[in-house]
Each structure stands twice: as structure tokens, then as C-alpha cells.
C-alpha positions as CSV (number, residue, x, y, z in Angstrom):
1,X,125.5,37.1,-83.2
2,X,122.7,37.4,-80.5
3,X,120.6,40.6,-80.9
4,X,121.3,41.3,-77.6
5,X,124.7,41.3,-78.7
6,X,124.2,44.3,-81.7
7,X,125.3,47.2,-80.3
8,X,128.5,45.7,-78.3
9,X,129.4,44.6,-81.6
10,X,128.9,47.0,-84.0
11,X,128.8,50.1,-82.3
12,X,126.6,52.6,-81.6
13,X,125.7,56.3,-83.3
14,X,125.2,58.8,-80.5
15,X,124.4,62.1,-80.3
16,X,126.0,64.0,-77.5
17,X,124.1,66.7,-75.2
18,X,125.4,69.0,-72.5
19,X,124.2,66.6,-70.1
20,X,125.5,63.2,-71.7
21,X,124.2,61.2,-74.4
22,X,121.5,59.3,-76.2
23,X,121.7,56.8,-79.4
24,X,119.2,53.9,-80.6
25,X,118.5,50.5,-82.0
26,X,115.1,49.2,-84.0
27,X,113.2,48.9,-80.6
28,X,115.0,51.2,-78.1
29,X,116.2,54.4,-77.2
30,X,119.1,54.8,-74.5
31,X,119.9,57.6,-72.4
32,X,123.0,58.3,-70.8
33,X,122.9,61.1,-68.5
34,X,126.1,62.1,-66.3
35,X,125.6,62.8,-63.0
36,X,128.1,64.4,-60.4
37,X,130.0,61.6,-59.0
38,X,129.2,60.1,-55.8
39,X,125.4,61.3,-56.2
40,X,123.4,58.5,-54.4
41,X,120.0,57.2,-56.2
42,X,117.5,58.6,-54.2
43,X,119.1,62.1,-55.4
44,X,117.8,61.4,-58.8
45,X,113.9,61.3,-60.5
46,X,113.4,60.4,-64.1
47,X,109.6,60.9,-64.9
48,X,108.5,59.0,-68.5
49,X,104.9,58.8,-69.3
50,X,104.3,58.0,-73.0
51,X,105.1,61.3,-74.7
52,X,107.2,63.1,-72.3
53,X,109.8,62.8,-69.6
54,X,111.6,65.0,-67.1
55,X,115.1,63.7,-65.3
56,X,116.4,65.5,-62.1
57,X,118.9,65.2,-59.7
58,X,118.7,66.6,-56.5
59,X,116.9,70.1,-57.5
60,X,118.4,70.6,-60.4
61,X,115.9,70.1,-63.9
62,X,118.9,67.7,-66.5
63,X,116.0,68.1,-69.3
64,X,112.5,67.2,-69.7
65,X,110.3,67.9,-72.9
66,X,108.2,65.9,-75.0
67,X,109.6,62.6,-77.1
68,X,110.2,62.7,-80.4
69,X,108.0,60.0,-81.1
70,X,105.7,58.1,-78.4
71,X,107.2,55.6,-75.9
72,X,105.9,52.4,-74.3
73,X,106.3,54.3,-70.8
74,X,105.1,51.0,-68.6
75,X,108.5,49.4,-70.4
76,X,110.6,52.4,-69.6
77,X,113.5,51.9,-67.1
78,X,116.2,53.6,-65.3
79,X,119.0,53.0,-63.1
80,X,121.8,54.9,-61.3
81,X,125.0,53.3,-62.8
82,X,128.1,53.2,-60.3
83,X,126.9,56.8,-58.8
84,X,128.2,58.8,-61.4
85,X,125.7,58.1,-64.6
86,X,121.4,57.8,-64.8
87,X,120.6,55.2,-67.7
88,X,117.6,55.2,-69.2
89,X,115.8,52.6,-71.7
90,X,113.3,53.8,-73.5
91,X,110.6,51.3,-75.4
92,X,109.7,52.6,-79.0
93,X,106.0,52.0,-79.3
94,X,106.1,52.2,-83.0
95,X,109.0,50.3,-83.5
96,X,107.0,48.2,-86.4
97,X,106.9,51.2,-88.4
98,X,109.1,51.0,-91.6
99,X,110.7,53.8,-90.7
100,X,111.5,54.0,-87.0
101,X,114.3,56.6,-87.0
102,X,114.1,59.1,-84.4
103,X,115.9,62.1,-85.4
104,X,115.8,63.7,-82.1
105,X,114.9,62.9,-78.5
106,X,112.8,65.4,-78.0
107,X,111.0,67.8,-80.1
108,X,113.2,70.2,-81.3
109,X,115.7,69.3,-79.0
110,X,118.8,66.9,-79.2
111,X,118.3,66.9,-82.7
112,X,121.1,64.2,-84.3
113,X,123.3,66.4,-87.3
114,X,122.2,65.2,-91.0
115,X,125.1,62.6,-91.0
116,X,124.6,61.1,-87.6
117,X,120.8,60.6,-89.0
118,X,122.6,59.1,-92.1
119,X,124.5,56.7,-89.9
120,X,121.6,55.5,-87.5
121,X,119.2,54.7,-90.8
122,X,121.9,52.7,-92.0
123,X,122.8,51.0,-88.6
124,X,119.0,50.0,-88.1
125,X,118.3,49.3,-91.3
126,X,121.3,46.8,-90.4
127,X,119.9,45.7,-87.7
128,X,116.5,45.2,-89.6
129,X,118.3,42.8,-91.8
130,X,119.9,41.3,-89.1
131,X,116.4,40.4,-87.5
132,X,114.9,39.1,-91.0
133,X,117.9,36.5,-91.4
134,X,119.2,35.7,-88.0
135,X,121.6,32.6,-89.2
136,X,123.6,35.1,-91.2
137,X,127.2,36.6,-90.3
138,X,126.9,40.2,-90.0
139,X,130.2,40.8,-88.5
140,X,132.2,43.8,-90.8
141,X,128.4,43.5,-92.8
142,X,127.4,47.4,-94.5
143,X,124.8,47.6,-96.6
144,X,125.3,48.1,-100.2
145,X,121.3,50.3,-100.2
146,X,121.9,53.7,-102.2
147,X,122.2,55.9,-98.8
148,X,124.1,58.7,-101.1
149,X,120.6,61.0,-101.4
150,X,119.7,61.3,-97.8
151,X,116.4,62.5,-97.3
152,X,117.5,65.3,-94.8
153,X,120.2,67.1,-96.2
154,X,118.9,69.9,-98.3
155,X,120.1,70.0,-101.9
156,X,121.2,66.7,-101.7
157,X,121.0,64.0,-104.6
158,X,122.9,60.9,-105.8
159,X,125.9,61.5,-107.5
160,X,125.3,61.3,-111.6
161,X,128.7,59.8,-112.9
């Protein structure tokens, strides 16, 4: 299965927002953004520099803030999708990092619940693998790595049996 391929296939974890959505992969961070429908492109402004971004359309202020983590803003892209939707692809510039994981868009806001963090480690940790050992299958793959302590749940260990 192409990389290219990886969230098609497997899904993705989002995190919804008042004003759309946002989910990730090893090296990206996508944006979905819903816009009134029939709003033309030149109604709409997304501003990404390498720590911060703001996204507008017409006069109106959808969010802006400062990333979670840093961004490869010259990589950055966005487009108006059939008039009713902004996308927007955001390069991770620490995407090398062992751990990656952004646990919110921006600071301190769009923050993913403790189990949708729990499902995006294990889906790039998937997709880690995946990268390592591209001639393997990884269709209906899940990763047998003890995820029952996650980090960022309070008060939370591995079952003793």
C-alpha cells in the first residue's frame, strides 16, 4: 500500500472544532475548515508562518493562534475545495522526532480528548512501521505495543491481572 495511500485506507483520527476539523499523519497536519457554501476563493485568507496561522473568510476571524508545534510554513498549502470547504496541509518540521504527536493544533486550543490522543499514537506509530518495512501488508495491521498506560490520562496504569 502506497504511503500516499495511508489514510484512504486506514482511516483517519480527527478532532472536530466549531469550525470543522483537523487530524494527522507522521509528516502532516490537515485542516478542514467549512465554509458557507458558494463562498468564492478570493473570500478566503489563511496566513501560516512557522509558528502561527490565522484563517478568514470574508471578515470574519475562523481561528488563528500559535501551532502546537512549529511548521515548515514555505511547505504549507491551502485550497478552497468545491466552494464550501478551505483545506489546509500543514508540514511538521519535527516530523523526525520520535515522538511527533501533536495533541492539539494550537496551544491550548483544539486540544484532541485523551482517547483520540490514544488512537493517533497508535495510528502513527502504525504508520512509522509502515515506513520502516514498506514490502509488508498492513491492511487490518494493529499493533500489539502495550498502549493500555497512556501517558495522558491521569491515574492511569496497565491493568495487573
Amino acid at each position: 500500500m502506497p504511503l500516499s495511500h495511508f489514510d484512504e485506507r486506514s482511516g483517519i483520527v480527527s478532532v472536530d472544532t466549531p469550525w470543522g476539523r483537523w487530524w494527522q499523519t507522521v509528516s502532516e497536519v490537515f485542516i478542514e475548515v467549512d465554509i458557507p457554501p458558494g463562498t468564492p476563493g478570493k473570500d478566503c485568507k489563511v496566513t501560516i508562518t512557522p509558528d502561527h496561522i490565522v484563517c478568514r473568510v470574508k471578515d470574519k476571524e475562523m481561528f488563528s493562534g500559535k501551532f502546537h508545534k512549529i511548521v515548515q510554513a514555505d511547505d504549507c498549502t491551502w485550497t478552497v475545495e468545491e466552494r464550501k470547504k478551505i483545506l489546509i496541509l500543514l508540514e511538521k518540521a519535527e516530523k523526525f522526532q520520535k515522538e511527533n504527536l501533536w495533541v492539539s493544533l494550537l496551544e491550548g486550543q483544539y486540544v484532541a480528548d485523551p482517547l483520540k490522543q490514544h488512537e493517533m499514537l497508535k495510528k502513527l506509530d502504525l504508520e512509522k512501521f509502515q515506513t520502516e518495512h514498506p514490502g509488508f501488508d498492513f491492511s487490518g495491521a494493529d499493533l500489539s505495543k502495550c498502549y493500555d498506560a497512556v501517558p495522558f490520562i491521569p491515574n492511569n496504569q496497565p491493568n495487573d491481572m
